[in-house]
C-alpha positions, 0 to 999 in steps of 0.5 A: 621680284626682279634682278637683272645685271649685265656683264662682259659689256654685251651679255645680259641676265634677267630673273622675275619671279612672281607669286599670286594667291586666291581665297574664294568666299566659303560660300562657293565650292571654289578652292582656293588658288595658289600661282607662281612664275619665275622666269630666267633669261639670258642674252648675250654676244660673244667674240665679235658676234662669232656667236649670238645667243638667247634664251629663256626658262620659265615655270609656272603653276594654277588651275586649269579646266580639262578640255574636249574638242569639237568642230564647228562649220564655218563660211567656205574656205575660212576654216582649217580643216575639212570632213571626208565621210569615210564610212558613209553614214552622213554623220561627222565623227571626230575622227574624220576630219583631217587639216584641209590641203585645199582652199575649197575643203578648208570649211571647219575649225577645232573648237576646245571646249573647257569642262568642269573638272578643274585640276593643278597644272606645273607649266615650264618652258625653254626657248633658245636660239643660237647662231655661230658665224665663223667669218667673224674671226676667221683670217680671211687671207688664209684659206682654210680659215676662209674656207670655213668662214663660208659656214653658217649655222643658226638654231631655235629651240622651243619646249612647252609642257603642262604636266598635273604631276608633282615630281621634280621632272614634271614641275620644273623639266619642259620636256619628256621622252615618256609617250604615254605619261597620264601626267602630261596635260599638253606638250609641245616642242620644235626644234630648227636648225640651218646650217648653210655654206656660201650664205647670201652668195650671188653665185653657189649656196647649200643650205641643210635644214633639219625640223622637229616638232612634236605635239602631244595632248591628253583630252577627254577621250585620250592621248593624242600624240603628233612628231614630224622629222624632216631633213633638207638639202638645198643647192642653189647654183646661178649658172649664169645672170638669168639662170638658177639651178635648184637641187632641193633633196629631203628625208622625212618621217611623220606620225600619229597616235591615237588612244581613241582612233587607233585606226587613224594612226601612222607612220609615214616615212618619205623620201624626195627630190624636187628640182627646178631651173629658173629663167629670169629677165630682169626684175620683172619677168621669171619662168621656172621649170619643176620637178618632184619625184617622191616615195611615201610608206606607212611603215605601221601595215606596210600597206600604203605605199605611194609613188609621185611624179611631178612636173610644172611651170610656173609664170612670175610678172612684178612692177614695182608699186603696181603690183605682182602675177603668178600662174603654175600648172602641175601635172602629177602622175600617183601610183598609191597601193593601199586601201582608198578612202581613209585617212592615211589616203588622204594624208600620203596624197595630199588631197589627190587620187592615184592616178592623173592628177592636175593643179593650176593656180593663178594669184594677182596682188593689185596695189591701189593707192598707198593704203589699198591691196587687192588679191585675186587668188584661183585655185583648181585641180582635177584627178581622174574619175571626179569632177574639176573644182574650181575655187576663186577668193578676192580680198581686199587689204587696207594698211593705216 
C-alpha cells in the first residue's frame, strides 16, 4: 500500500506500508515467517528555501541469524585492519587486532559470520537532515539582518536500531540511551552538524562542526559499544591573493566497551590545535606550512597520557587534463606515559612511538587519455628504534 500528497506547492508526504508472510512445508523445522515494513517520508521547502528539510521513519520486522566474527588475511594492503601480537605467543586472538592507520598494516578484514540460532528482530530508522539559510529572507540593506544572513547551519541525522525486544520502544523507537539492554541486537547512530559564518566568502569564514557517532552490537561473545564526540572550529582568513591563514582548534572524546575484552576498553578525551598558511601561485603550484599540538588521556586508568607535536610542509603541483603531485613530510615529537604495547598505545598514537617520529607521503595522479587514471602513491615513516618502512602501490583506473 502507498499514499503519497503534496501540499503548500513545495512540501511533499510519501506513506508505504508492506507486508509479506511465509509458510514453510511441515517437513522442515523452519518456522513460519511473518515481515512488515512501513515507511514515512517527508520533503519540503519553506519561505524561499530559509529552511530546507527531509526525512524519513521506517520500521520493520523478520528473522534474522546471530552472528560471530572472525578475520580473515588478505593481499597486503587490501585489508582494513591490522594483528599486533600483544602478548607474544604468535597466535591472533580477537582482541588484537585494531583498524589499520597505515597502508602497509592494513593486511586483514572482519568477517561476520551467520549461525544458527535464528530470532525475531524489530528494525526502525530515522534519518533527517535540515538546512536554515538565513540570507533567503534577511533584508540585506539593514545590517543586523545582513550580519545574520552571513549564517549558515545544515544537520543530518541517522539512527538504526535492531532490537528482539517486543515493547513499544524496542519495535517502533530508533533509538536508546540504555548500554547495556540485552534486547539491542545492533544500533548505529550519527549526528552531523555545520554551522558556518561568512560561507563561500573569498576572504574570511568560521565553520563550527560537531560529529556523533555511536555503534553498539551484542555477538556471541557480548556487547560491543563504540561513541566518538568531536567538535571543531575552523578559521579560514586569505590575508592576501596567495596567502591563506588556517586555525582549525578541536575537542574530542572517544570510547570502547567490551563485555569480553574488558582490557581493551577506553576512554580517551583530546584536545588540539592544527595551524597551517598556504602559499599558492596561481592554480597550479601550492606550498603550505603546518602545525599540530595535541593532548590525549585515557580517562579510565589516567595513565596514558600523550602529548604530540608536529610540524610539515607540503607540495601541491596541478595541470588541468594532465594530472595532479602531492609531496608532505612530518616530523612529530610524542611524549606517551603509560604502559607500551597495547591497544590503547597504538589508538593514543596513531600507529607511532614516543619519541621522534617522521612520515613523508608522495601521491601522483597521471590522466591517460579520456578513459585512463594512473595513481602512484608512497608512503613511509620511521620512529625511533625501529626500521623505516616503506610502502608503494600503483593503480590503474578505467572510466566508461
Amino acid at each position: 500500500m502507498e499514499v503519497s500528497t503534496r501540499f503548500l506547492e513545495s512540501q511533499s508526504l510519501l506513506f508505504r506500508s508492506t507486508y509479506r508472510q511465509i509458510e514453510y512445508d511441515q517437513s522442515t523445522t523452519q518456522q513460519n515467517e511473518e515481515f512488515l515494513l512501513g515507511r514515512l517520508e517527508y520533503n519540503g521547502r519553506i519561505k524561499k528555501r530559509f529552511i530546507v528539510a527531509g526525512a524519513f521513519y521506517e520500521t520493520g520486522s523478520g528473522m534474522e541469524a546471530k552472528k560471530e566474527y572472525s578475520y580473515l588475511e588478505v593481499a597486503p594492503g587490501q585489508g582494513v585492519y591490522t594483528w599486533i601480537d600483544y602478548n607474544g605467543n604468535n597466535v591472533q586472538e580477537l582482541n588484537e587486532f585494531e583498524p589499520a592507520v597505515f597502508l602497509d598494516e592494513a593486511n586483514f578484514i572482519r568477517v561476520y559470520s551467520q549461525t544458527n540460532e535464528y530470532i525475531r528482530v524489530f528494525t526502525s530508522q530515522l534519518s533527517g537532515n535540515l538546512s536554515l539559510d538565513p540570507s533567503k529572507i534577511m533584508n540585506r540593506k539593514k545590517k543586523f539582518a545582513a550580519f545574520i544572513g552571513r549564517f549558515h547551519n545544515k544537520s543530518f541525522i541517522n539512527f538504526i536500531k535492531k532490537s528482539s525486544g517486543s515493547s513499544f520502544n524496542d519495535m517502533y523507537l530508533p533509538y536508546t540511551t540504555e548500554a547495556t539492554d540485552t534486547n539491542i541486537i545492533s544500533e548505529n547512530n550519527s549526528w552531523r552538524n555545520v554551522l558556518s559564518f561568512n560561507r563561500g566568502s573569498t576572504k574570511f569564514g568560521i565553520t563550527w562542526t560537531h560529529n556523533e557517532i555511536r555503534t553498539r552490537a551484542l555477538l556471541t561473545n557480548g556487547f560491543e559499544n563504540r561513541e566518538q564526540i568531536k567538535d571543531e572550529v575552523k578559521l579560514n582568513w586569505n590575508i592576501s591573493k596567495s596567502i591563506t591563514l588556517q586555525l582549525p582548534g578541536l575537542i574530542g572524546f572517544r570510547s570502547f566497551d567490551s563485555e569480553f575484552f574488558p582490557q581493551n576498553n577506553y576512554n580517551i578525551e583530546e584536545l588540539g590545535i592544527k595551524p597551517g598558511i598556504s602559499w599558492q601561485n596561481g592554480t597550479k603550484f601550492r606550498f603550505s606550512v603546518l602545525g599540530d599540538y595535541t593532548e590525549r588521556k585515557n580517562t579510565i586508568t589516567g595513565l596514558e597520557q600523550a602529548i604530540i607535536r608536529k610540524a610539515g610542509i607540503e607540495l601541491k603541483f596541478s595541470a588541468a587534463s594532465k594530472g595532479i603531485v602531492q609531496a608532505n613530510l612530518n616530523m612529530l615529537y610524542i611524549n606517551y606515559s603509560g604502559e607500551s604495547s597495547n591497544s590503547i598505545e597504538y589508538i593514543m598514537l596513531e600507529g607511532l612511538k614516543d619519541g621522534r617520529n617522521f612520515t613523508w607521503n608522495v601521491t601522483a595522479q597521471r590522466y591517460i587519455g579520456k578513459n585512463l587514471q594512473l595513481n602512484f602513491i608512497y608512503d613511509a615513516r620511521s620512529s625511533e628504534g625501529n626500521p623505516v618502512i616503506h610502502t608503494g602501490n600503483i593503480q590503474l583506473r578505467a572510466f566508461f
